[in-house]
TIRO-782515 format. One record per residue (C-alpha): x, y, z. Coordinates in steps of 0.001 Angstrom, whole numbers. Example, Ala and Ser with C-alpha at 12.3 -4.5 7.8 and 13.67 -1.06 7.14 Angstrom:
// TIRO-782515
+---------+---------+---------+
:      c1 :      c2 :      c3 :
+---------+---------+---------+
:   12300 :   -4500 :    7800 :
:   13670 :   -1060 :    7140 :
+---------+---------+---------+
This chain:
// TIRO-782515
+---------+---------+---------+
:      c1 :      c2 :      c3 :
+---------+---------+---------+
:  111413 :   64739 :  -31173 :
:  109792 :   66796 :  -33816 :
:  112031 :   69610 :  -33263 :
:  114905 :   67342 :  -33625 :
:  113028 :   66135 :  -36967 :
:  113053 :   69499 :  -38193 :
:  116137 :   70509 :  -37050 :
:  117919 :   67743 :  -39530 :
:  115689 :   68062 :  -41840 :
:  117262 :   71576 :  -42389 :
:  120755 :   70248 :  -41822 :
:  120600 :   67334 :  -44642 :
:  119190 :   70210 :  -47036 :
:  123095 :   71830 :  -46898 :
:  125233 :   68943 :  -46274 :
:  125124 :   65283 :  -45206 :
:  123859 :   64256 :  -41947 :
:  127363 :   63030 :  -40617 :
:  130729 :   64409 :  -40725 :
:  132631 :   67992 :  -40559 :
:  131679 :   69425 :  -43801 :
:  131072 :   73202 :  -44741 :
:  127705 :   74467 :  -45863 :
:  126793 :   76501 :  -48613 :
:  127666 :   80410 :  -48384 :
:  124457 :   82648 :  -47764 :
:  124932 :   86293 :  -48586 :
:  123162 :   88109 :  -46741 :
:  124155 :   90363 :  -43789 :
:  121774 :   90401 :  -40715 :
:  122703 :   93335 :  -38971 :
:  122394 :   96734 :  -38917 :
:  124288 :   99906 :  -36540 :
:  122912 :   99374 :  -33336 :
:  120580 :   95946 :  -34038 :
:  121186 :   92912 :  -34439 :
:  119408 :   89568 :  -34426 :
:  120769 :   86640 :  -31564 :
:  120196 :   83080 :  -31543 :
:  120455 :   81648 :  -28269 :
:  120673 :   77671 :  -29179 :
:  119915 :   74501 :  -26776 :
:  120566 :   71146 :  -27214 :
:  121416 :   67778 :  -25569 :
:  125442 :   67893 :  -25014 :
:  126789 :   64626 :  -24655 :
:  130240 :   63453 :  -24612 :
:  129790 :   62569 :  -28254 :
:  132236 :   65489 :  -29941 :
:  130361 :   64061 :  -33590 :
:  126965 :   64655 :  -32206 :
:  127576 :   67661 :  -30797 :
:  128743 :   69022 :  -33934 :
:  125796 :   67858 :  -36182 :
:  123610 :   69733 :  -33762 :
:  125425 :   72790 :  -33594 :
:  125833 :   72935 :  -37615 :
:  122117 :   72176 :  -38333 :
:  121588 :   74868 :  -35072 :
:  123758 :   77578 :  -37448 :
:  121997 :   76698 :  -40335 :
:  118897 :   77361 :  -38738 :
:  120297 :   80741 :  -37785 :
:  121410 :   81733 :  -40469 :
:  117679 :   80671 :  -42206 :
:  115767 :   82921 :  -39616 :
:  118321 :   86214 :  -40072 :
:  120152 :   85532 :  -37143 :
:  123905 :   87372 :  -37558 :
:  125307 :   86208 :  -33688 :
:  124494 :   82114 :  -32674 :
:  125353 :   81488 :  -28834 :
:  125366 :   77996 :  -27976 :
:  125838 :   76436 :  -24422 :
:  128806 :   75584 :  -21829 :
:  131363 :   73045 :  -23107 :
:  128720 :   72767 :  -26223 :
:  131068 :   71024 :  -28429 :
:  133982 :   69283 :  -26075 :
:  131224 :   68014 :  -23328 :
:  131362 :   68636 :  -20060 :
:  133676 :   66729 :  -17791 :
:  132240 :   65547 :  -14517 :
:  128693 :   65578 :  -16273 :
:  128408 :   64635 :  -19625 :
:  131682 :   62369 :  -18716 :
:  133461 :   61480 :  -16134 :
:  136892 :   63473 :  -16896 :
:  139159 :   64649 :  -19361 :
:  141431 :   61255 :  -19095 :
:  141702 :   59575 :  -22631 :
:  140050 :   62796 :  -23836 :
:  140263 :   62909 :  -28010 :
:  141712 :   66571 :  -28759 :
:  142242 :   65646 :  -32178 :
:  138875 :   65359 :  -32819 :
:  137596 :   68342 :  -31098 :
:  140617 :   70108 :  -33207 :
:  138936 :   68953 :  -36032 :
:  135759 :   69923 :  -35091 :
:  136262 :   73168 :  -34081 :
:  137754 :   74054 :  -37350 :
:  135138 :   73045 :  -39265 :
:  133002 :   74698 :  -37126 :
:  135313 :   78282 :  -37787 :
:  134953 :   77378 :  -41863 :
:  131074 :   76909 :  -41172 :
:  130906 :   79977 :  -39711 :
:  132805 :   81566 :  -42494 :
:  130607 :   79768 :  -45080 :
:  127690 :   81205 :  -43258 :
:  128933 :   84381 :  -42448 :
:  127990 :   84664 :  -38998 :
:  129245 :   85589 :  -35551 :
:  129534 :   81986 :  -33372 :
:  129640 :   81690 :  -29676 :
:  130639 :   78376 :  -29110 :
:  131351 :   76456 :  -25841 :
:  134243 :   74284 :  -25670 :
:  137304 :   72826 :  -23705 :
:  140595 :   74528 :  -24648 :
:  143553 :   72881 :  -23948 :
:  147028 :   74472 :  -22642 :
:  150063 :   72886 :  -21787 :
:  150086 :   69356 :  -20408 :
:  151041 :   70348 :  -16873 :
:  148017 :   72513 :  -16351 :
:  144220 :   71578 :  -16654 :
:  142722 :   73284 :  -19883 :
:  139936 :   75952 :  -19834 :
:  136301 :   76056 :  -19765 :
:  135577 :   78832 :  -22601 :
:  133789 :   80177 :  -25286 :
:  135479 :   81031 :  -28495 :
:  134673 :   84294 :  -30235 :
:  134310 :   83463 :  -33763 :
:  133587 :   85817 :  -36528 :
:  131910 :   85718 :  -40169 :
:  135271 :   86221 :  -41702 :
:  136151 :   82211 :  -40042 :
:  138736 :   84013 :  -37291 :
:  138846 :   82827 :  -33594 :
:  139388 :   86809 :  -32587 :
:  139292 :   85951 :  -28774 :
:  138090 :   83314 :  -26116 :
:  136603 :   83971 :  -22446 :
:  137702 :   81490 :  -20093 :
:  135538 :   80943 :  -17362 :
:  136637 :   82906 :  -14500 :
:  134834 :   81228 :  -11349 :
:  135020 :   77558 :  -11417 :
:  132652 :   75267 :   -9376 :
:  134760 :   72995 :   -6371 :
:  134175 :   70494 :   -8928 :
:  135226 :   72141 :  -11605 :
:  138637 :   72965 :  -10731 :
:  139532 :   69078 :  -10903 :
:  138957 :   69565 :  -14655 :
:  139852 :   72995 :  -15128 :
:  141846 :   75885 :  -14594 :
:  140462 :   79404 :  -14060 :
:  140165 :   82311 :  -16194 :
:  141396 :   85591 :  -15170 :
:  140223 :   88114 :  -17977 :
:  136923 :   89837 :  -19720 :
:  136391 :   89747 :  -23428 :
:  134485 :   92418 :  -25234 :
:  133213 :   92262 :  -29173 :
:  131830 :   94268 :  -31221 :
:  128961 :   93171 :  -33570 :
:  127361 :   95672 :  -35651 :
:  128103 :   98874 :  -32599 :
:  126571 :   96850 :  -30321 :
:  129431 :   95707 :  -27526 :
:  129315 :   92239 :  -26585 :
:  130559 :   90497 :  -23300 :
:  131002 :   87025 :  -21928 :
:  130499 :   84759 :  -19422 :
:  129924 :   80969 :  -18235 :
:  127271 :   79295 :  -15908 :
:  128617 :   79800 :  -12088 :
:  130031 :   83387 :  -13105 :
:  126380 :   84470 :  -12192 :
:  126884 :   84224 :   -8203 :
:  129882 :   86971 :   -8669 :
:  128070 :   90728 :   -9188 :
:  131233 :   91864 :   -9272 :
:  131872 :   90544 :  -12914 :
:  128762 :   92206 :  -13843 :
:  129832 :   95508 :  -12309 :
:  133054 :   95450 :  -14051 :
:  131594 :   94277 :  -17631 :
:  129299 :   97687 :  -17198 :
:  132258 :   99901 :  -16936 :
:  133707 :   98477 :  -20234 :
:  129954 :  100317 :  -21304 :
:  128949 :   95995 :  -22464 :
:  125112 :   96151 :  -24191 :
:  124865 :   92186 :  -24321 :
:  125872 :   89874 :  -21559 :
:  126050 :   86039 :  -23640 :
:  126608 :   83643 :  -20715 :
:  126381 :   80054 :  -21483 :
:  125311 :   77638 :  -19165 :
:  125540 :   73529 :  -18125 :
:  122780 :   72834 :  -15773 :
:  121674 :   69894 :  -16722 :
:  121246 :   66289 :  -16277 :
:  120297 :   66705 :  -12602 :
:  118106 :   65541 :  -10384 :
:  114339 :   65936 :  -10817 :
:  113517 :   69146 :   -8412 :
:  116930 :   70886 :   -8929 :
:  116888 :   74671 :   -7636 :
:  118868 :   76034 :  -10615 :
:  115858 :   76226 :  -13224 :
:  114136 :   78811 :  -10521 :
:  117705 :   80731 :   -9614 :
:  119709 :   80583 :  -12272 :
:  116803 :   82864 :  -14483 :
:  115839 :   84630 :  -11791 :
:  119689 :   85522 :  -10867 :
:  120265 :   86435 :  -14187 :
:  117139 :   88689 :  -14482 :
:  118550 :   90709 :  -11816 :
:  121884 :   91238 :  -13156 :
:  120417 :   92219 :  -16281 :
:  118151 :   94917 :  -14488 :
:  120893 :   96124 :  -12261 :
:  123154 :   96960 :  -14940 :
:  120619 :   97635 :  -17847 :
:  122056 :   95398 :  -20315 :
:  120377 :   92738 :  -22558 :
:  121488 :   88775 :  -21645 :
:  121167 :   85887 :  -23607 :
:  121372 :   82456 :  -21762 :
:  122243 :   79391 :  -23284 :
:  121984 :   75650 :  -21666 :
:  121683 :   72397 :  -22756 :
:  118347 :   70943 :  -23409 :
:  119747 :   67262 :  -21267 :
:  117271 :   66168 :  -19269 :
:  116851 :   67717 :  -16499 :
:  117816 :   71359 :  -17602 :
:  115955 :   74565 :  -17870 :
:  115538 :   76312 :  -21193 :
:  117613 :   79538 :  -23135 :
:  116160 :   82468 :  -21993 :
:  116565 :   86328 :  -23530 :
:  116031 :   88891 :  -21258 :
:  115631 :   92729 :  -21658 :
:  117899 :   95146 :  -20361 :
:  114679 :   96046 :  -17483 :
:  114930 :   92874 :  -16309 :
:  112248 :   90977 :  -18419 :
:  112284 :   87945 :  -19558 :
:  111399 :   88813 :  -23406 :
:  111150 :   84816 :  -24895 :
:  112250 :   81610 :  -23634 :
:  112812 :   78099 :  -25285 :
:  110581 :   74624 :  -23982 :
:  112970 :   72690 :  -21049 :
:  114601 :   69626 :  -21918 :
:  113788 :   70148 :  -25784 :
:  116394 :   71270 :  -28481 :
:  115739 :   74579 :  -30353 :
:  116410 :   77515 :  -31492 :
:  115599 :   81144 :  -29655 :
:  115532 :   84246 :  -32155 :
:  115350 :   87479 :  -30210 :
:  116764 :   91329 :  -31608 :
:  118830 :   93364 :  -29731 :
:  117983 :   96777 :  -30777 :
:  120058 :   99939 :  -28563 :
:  117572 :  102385 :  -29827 :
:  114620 :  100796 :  -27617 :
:  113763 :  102423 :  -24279 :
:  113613 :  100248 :  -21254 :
:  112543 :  100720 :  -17876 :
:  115942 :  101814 :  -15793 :
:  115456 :  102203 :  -11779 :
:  119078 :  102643 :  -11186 :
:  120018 :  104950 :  -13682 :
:  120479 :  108608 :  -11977 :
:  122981 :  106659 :   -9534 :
:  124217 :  104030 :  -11158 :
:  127713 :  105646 :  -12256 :
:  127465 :  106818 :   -8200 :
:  128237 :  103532 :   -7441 :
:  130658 :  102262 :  -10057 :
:  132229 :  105193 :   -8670 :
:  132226 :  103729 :   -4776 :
:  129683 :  106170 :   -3978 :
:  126877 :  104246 :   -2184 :
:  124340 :  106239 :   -2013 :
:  122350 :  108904 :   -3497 :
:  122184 :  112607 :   -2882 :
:  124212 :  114637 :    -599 :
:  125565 :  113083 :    3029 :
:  124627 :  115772 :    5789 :
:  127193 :  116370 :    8673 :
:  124918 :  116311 :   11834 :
:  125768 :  115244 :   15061 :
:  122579 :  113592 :   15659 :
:  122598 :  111612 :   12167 :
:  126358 :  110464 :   13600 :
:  124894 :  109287 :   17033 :
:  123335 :  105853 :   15910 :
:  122634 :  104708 :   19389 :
:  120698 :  107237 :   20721 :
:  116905 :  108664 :   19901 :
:  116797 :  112706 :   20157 :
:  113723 :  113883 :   20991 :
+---------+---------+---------+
């Protein structure tokens, strides 16, 4: 509660409390070749597109306050997420999450800052829309949008499935996505390492389950490893809906470096900085394998190393 306090507090000090308006411009840039500051945001999604969009504008604010230049919020972060936050997309208002998303673009203008954001995006009427996160810039530009590629059994009665990578640049540092259930496919990690990605930003919706849920101990711990295998840096977004586990940043060694409280909105402010040195196991093989060579060193051609079933003496 006194994080929410705050949070508005900071929101009413640019705009009103309710409605799509544009704060003030802040002049600053936050990034320099090779670094730049992330905020990995949290907060309770609902199926309320208005309340979702106050948090995520006093969220940006915030950033933009503490230096952050790229602000990553969660899965379906503005839309909702059908099946959880409500029960489907039927009677869904698009013109309001129109409306919000573009004030969310001019706010991101305004503030001059890179925006992650986590929406529903609709296609035509005869196919389910996507489950994505739109790649906003600090000139107010949608310049791409990840859909996400592996949908849940349950997802795919909301939405369709993605079938591309997107890669950014912010400040020389090259940027990747992905969304929540993506993190049981490798593969996707493995291909995001050819395209030489620094930053993995995968938003996720696990929340409002049941007290003693397995995905605040995997879904971390997955992501950990994926980070260490391919030596990248991740930020991980959720929603703070009870029960949920908390944004996370983790190094490219497979650290965790800072982590939000669960179940409480906030703000995480962690620096991605390519100059710093971290631990890399894999690295004399790694291309080895992105190559299809599994395994290290050279293969010897020896009749008794072929015989598998039998012990030479």
């Amino acid at each position: 509660m006194k994080k929410f306090v705050i949070a508005a507090w900071i929101y009413s000090l640019f705009s009103g409390i309710t409605g799509y308006t544009e704060a003030k411009a802040q002049p600053d840039n936050n990034t320099l070749e090779g670094k730049a500051v992330v905020a990995s945001c949290q907060f309770p999604v609902s199926s309320n597109i208005l309340e979702n969009y106050n948090w995520i504008k006093a969220q940006m604010i915030e950033a933009k306050l503490k230096k952050a230049a790229i602000v990553h919020f969660p899965e379906c972060a503005l839309s909702g997420y059908p099946g959880i936050d409500m029960p489907s997309l039927d009677h869904f208002d698009w013109q309001e999450l129109h409306s919000a998303t573009d004030s969310v673009i001019s706010l991101a203008r305004q503030l001059k800052l890179w925006v992650l954001l986590g929406s529903v995006h609709k296609i035509s009427d005869d196919n389910k829309p996507h489950n994505s996160i739109y790649v906003i810039n600090p000139e107010g530009k949608l310049i791409d949008r990840y859909d996400k590629r592996f949908c849940t059994g349950e997802d795919l009665k909301h939405f369709s499935p993605g079938d591309h990578f997107v890669n950014f640049q912010v400040s020389g540092i090259n940027c990747g996505l992905l969304i929540c259930y993506d993190v049981r496919f490798p593969e996707l990690y493995r291909e995001y390492k050819k395209l030489k990605t620094d930053i993995i930003f995968q938003s996720f919706h696990n929340a409002r389950q049941n007290p003693g849920s397995i995905h605040p101990v995997i879904m971390p711990a997955t992501s950990q490893a994926r980070a260490a295998t391919n030596h990248f840096y991740m930020s991980l977004t959720n929603s703070s809906a009870p029960e949920s586990w908390s944004c996370h940043f983790i190094t490219p060694d497979g650290l965790i470096q800072n982590k939000l409280a669960a179940n409480i909105p906030g703000v995480l402010i962690s620096l991605v900085d390519l100059t710093d040195k971290y631990y890399d196991a894999s690295s004399p093989f790694r291309d080895r394998a992105l190559n299809g060579i599994l395994n290290s060193g050279t293969v010897v051609k020896d009749r008794k190393s072929i015989a598998r079933d039998t012990i030479f003496k």
